[in-house]
C-alpha positions as CSV (number, residue, x, y, z in Angstrom):
1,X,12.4,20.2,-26.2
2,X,8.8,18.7,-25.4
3,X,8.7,15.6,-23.4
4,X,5.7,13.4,-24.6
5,X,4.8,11.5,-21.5
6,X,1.4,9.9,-20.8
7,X,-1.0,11.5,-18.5
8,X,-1.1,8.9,-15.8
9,X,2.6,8.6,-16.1
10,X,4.6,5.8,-17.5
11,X,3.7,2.3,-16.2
12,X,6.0,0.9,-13.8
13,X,6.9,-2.4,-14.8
14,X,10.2,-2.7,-13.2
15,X,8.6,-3.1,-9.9
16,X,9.3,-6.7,-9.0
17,X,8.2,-6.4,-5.4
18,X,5.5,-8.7,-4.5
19,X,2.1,-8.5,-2.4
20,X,2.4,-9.0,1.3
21,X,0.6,-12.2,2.4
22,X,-1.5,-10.9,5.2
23,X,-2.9,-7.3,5.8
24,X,-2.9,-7.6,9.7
25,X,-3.8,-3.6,10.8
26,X,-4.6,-0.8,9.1
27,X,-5.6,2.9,10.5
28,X,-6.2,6.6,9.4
29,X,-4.6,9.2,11.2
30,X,-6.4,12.3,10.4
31,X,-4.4,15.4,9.6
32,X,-5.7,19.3,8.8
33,X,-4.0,18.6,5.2
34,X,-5.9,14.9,4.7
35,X,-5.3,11.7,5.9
36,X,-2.1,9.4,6.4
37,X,-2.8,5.4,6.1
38,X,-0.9,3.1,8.3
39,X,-0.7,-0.4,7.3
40,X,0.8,-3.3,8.9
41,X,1.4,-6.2,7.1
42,X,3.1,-10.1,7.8
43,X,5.3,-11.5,4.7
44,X,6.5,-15.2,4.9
45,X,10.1,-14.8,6.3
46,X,12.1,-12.5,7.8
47,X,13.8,-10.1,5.4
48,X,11.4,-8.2,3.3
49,X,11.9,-4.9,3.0
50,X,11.4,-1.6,1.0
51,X,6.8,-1.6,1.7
52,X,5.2,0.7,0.2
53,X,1.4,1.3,-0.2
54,X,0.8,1.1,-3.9
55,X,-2.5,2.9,-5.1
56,X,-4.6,1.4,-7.9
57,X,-6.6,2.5,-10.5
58,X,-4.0,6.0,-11.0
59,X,-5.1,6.9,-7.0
60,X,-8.5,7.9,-8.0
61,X,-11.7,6.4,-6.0
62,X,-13.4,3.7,-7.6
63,X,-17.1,3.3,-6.2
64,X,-15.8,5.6,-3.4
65,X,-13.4,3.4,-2.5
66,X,-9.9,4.2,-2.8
67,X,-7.6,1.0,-3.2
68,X,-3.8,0.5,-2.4
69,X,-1.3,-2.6,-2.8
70,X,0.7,-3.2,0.1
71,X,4.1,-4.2,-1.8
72,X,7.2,-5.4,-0.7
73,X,10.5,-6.5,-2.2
74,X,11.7,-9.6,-1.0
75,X,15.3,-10.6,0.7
76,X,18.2,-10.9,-1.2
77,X,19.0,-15.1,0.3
78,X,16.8,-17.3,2.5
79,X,15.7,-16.1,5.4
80,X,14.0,-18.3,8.4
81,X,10.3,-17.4,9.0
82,X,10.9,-16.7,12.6
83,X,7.8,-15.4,14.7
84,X,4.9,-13.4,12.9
85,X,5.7,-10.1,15.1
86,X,9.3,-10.2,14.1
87,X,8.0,-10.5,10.6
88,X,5.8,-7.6,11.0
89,X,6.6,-4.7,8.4
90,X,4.7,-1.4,8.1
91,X,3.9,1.1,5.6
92,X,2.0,4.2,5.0
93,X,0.4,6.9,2.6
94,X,-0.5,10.6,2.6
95,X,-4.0,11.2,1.4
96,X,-4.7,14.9,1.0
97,X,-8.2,16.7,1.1
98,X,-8.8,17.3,-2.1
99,X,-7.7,13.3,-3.1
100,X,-10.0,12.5,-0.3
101,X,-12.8,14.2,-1.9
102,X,-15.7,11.2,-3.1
103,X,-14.0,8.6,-1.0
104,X,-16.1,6.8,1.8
105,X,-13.8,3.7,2.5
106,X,-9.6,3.0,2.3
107,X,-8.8,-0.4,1.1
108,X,-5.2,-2.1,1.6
109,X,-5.1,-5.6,-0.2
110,X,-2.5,-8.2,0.5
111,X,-2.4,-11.7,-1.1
112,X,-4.6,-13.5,1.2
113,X,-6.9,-10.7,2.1
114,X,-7.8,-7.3,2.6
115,X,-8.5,-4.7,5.3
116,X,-11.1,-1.6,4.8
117,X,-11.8,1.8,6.9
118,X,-14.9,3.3,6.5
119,X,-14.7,7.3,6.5
């Protein structure tokens, strides 16, 4: 039996998380297999959960710049909005060497803005 399954994958359009608001860190930890991307990010309220680092554009560099979504799903009820460091959430990505390859600058985009690391 042959599975017939797009190149790029299937588009995920279950995935009903949403944007963070604000992008408030982001770093590159260099590793001898590539690069991991930390990202911290500040949703409105307490609560969010499940971040993940989403990368556009089928993870390939676009101009050299290799872009991710920083997603999260939100809470199941209301949540207060409480203090922006206990609303902090964090996510990351592995990057390896040869996906690095062509890529002069990281960029993680929230809803309001967007932070960049140069290579």
């Amino acid at each position: 039996l042959v599975a017939l399954e797009p190149a790029d994958g299937w588009p995920d359009d279950n995935d009903r998380r949403l944007v963070v608001d604000q992008v408030t860190g982001l770093r590159i930890e260099k590793t001898t297999a590539g690069a991991i991307v930390h990202a911290t990010g500040r949703p409105p309220t307490l609560g969010h959960w499940d971040a993940e680092l989403v990368p556009q554009n089928g993870g390939k560099p676009e101009n050299g710049v290799l872009t991710y979504v920083f997603k999260v799903a939100t809470p199941r009820w209301a949540m207060a909005a409480s203090t922006p460091y206990a609303r902090r959430i964090e996510a990351g990505a592995f990057i390896s060497n040869v996906e690095l390859a062509g890529v002069r600058e990281i960029r993680v985009m929230g809803a309001q803005n967007s932070r960049t690391a140069r290579r």
